[in-house]
Phi, psi and omega in degrees: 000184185264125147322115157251141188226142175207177188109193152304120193270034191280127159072032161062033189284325191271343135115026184219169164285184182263029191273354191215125193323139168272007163242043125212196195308101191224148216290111147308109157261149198210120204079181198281000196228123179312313208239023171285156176286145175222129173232026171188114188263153150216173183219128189249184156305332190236337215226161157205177210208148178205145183214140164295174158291346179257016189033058148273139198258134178243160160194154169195176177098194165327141155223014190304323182261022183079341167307012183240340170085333162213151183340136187057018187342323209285343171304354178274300194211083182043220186237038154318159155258063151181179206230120188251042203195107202280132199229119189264139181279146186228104171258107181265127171327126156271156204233193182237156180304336154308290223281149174297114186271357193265016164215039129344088154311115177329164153276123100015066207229144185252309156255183143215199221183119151267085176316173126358261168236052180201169204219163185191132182230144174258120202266139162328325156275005184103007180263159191266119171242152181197132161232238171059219178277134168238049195252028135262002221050021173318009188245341167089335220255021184060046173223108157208187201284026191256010180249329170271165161334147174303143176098325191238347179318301195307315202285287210301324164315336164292107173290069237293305194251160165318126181227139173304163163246114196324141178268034194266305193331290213284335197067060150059031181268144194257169204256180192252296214228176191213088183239132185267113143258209197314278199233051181211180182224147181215121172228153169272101133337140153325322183271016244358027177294133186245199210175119202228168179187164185125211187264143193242026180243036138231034186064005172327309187258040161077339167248134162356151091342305190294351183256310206229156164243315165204197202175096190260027153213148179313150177227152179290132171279110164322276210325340181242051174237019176213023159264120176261125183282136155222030156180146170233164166237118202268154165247203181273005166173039154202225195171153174215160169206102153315118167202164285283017177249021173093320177336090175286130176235156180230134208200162184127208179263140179253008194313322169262040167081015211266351168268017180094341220201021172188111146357088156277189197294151158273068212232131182264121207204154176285113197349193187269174163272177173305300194273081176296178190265181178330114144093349190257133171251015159192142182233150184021065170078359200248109165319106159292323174206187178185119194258034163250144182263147168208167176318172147244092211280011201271353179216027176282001187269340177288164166254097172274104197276348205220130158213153193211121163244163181240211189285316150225060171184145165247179172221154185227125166250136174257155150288149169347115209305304178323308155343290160321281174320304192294312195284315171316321217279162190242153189301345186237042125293117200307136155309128176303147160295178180248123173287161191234000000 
C-alpha cells in the first residue's frame, strides 16, 4: 500500500512538504517510486518508520534522541537533528574486525515498532534490532543511564545506530513480533514466550517496582510462561498481550482504567498523577498499577485477534461472534444445527 500523514509537521513527523493542509490526508514517498508498495508503519512521538515491500527500512522525522537510526542527521536538513523527508536506513550484519566486511549482506526487515523516542525493528530472521534514547534500557542492548556517571547517562544512553539485541536473551529463538511503548520494550518468541525490558515503574515488565525499577537487557515475563503468546502491545506505560486460545491479559499501569479490568474511585476528582512515587503502588487509595499480568475477564468469553495501546487507553478486535464459538466449542461437544 500507500502512506499517507496528517496531524502535526513539528521536527518533520508527517514525512511531506507543505503543498497539502496538514490535517488532511497527504501522500508519504517513500523511496524514489511514488507507487512502490509499503507493508509496514509505525509512529514514535516524533518520528515515523516504514519498511517496503522489498524490506527496506525508512525513517524521517526527531532525530534528537537517535531514534530515526541514522547518522549525521544534520546532512538532511541543515544543522536540525530531523528529518523531513523519508531517508532509508542500510544496515550491515555486525562482524568482528577478522571478518571480512566488503560482502556484508544488507540486514533485511518485516516489522518495526516505535516508542516515545527510541525504535526496535525484526530483521526476516527474527531478530531484534534497536536504536535511539535507551536512558531506561529500552533498547535492550545493555545501555541505560544508570551504568554512566551522574550527569552523563542521557546524553551517553543514545544509541545512534541499529544495533541487535543478542538472541542468547531469547535462547536463541527467533522473534515473531515487536513492540515499543513509551520508554519500554515487549517482544514475542517463536514459541510464544514473551520477553519484556526497558522502564518499570508502573510494573510495564511484569514485576514490583519495589524488586526491578528498569532493565536494560530482556527478561523472560514469568508470569506467562506457561502461555503461549502470540502478540503483544506496549502502551505508554502498560502492556496487553494475546494468546493463541484468543484470551487477552494486562498488566501496568491503571490509573485511567486501560487495563480492563479494576474499578475505579467513584469520585469526581481530577485523574492520578502521571507518575508514582518510587516503589509506591498506591496513593490516597488508589491502585496506580498491577504487575501481574491477568485475564480481562470482561471480553474472556470473546476470541481476541488484535490488541492496540495507547497512551492510556486500549484497544481489541474480536473475531465474529460465529467464530468465536467454533473455536471455543470442545471437540465432543454436539454441533448446533446449521439454518438453511
Amino acid at each position: 500500500g500507500r502512506v499517507w500523514s496528517w496531524g502535526s509537521r513539528d521536527l518533520g513527523a508527517l514525512g511531506r512538504d507543505g503543498s497539502e493542509p496538514d490535517h488532511l490526508p497527504g501522500q508519504v514517498v517513500v523511496g524514489n517510486d511514488p507507487k512502490w508498495p509499503v507493508t509496514n508503519i509505525a509512529c514514535g512521538a516524533f518520528h515515523s518508520m516504514a519498511i517496503t515491500a522489498d524490506l527496506k527500512l525508512f525513517a524521517w522525522g526527531d532525530a534528537e534522541g537517535g531514534q530515526l537510526g541514522i547518522p549525521e542527521v544534520e546532512q538532511y536538513f541543515e544543522d536540525r537533528p530531523w528529518v523531513n523527508a523519508p531517508v532509508r536506513l542500510q544496515v550491515a550484519p555486525q562482524r568482528t574486525a577478522k571478518e571480512d566486511q566488503s560482502g556484508a549482506e544488507e540486514i533485511l526487515f518485516t516489522q518495526v515498532s516505535c516508542g516515545e523516542v527510541h525504535t526496535c525493528a525484526l530483521s526476516a530472521t527474527g531478530q531484534c534490532w534497536s536504536w535511539g534514547w535507551g536512558n531506561f534500557g529500552q533498547l535492550g542492548v545493555g545501555v541505560s543511564a544508570k551504568r554512566f556517571e551522574a550527569g552523563q547517562g542521557d546524553l551517553l544512553s543514545k544509541v545512534l545506530t541499529p544495533r541487535p539485541v543478542h538472541t542468547q536473551y531469547f535462547s536463541g529463538v527467533p522473534l515473531v513480533q515487536v513492540s515499543c511503548g513509551g520508554v519500554f520494550t515487549a517482544a514475542v518468541t517463536g514459541e510464544g514466550k514473551v520477553y519484556v525490558w526497558g522502564a518499570n515503574e508502573y510494573g510495564q515488565l511484569g514485576r514490583s517496582p519495589k524488586d526491578l525499577i528498569e532493565a536494560d537487557t530482556p527478561q523472560k515475563l514469568v508470569a506467562l510462561a506457561h502461555t503461549k503468546t502470540v502478540l503483544v502491545s506496549a502502551g505508554g506505560f502498560h502492556c496487553v498481550a494475546v494468546d493463541s486460545s484468543g484470551r487477552a491479559y494486562s498488566w501496568g499501569g491503571q490509573g485511567y482504567g486501560q487495563l480492563g479490568h479494576t474499578p475505579l474511585p467513584r469520585v469526581l476528582a481530577p485523574p492520578p498523577v502521571t507518575r508514582p512515587p518510587r516503589g509506591e503502588e498506591r496513593v490516597d487509595g488508589v491502585e496506580l498499577l498491577q504487575h501481574t499480568p491477568a485475564v480481562i475477564s470482561s471480553v474472556s468469553r470473546l476470541c481476541i485477534v488484535r490488541a492496540a495501546c495507547g497512551l492510556n487507553h486500549t484497544l481489541l478486535l474480536t473475531e465474529p461472534v460465529s467464530a468465536a464459538a467454533r473455536r471455543r466449542m470442545p471437540s465432543d461437544s454436539p454441533q448446533a444445527p446449521v439454518s438453511s
